[in-house]
N, C-alpha and C positions, 0 to 999 in steps of 0.2 A: 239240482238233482244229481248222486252221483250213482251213474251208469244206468242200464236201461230196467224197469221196473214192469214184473209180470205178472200180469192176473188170472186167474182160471177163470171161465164162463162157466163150463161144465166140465165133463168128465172126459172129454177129449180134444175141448176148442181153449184157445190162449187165447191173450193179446201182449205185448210186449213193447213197451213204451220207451222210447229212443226220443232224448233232448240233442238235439243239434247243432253244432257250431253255426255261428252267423261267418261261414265261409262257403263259396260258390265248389269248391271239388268235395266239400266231407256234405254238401246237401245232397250232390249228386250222386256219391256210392249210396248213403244211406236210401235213395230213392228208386235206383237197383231192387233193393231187398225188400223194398215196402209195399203192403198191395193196397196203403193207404197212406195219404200224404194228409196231414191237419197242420194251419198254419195257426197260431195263435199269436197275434198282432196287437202289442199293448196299444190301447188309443191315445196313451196322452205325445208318445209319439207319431204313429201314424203307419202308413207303408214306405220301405224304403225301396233304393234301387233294388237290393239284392233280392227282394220278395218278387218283383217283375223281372228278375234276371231268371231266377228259379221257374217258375212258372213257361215262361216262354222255351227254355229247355226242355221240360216235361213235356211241351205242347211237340215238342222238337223230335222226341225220343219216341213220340207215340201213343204214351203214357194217357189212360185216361184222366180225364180234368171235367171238374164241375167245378163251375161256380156258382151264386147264392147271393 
C-alpha cells in the first residue's frame, strides 16, 4: 500500500488507513494518533515477538485493548 488510504462513512465521519512498519518505534507513534489499533496476522506465519512487544506497550501506555 503506498501511504494511508481514506474513506468517507458519511458526510462528516472518515476512516484513514495506515500500513505500518514491522518496527517497535514507527508502531508506537502511529498508535499515539489512532483511536483504533487492527492487527492483521498472516497465518501461514503466525504471531511474532514484535506483535507481543506492541501489545504489552499499548497495555503499558493505557491504551484500551480488546482481545477476541
Amino acid at each position: 500500500m503506498l501511504g494511508p488510504i481514506t474513506c468517507r462513512i458519511n458526510k462528516h465521519q472518515r476512516i484513514t488507513l495506515i500500513e505500518a512498519p514491522n518496527s517497535l518505534p514507527a508502531l508506537l507513534d502511529l498508535s499515539k494518533i489512532a483511536d483504533l489499533v487492527l492487527f492483521a496476522i498472516d497465518g501461514s506465519i503466525g504471531f511474532e515477538l514484535e506483535t507481543f512487544e506492541f501489545i504489552s506497550l499499548l497495555k503499558q501506555a493505557g491504551s484500551l485493548f480488546m482481545s477476541f
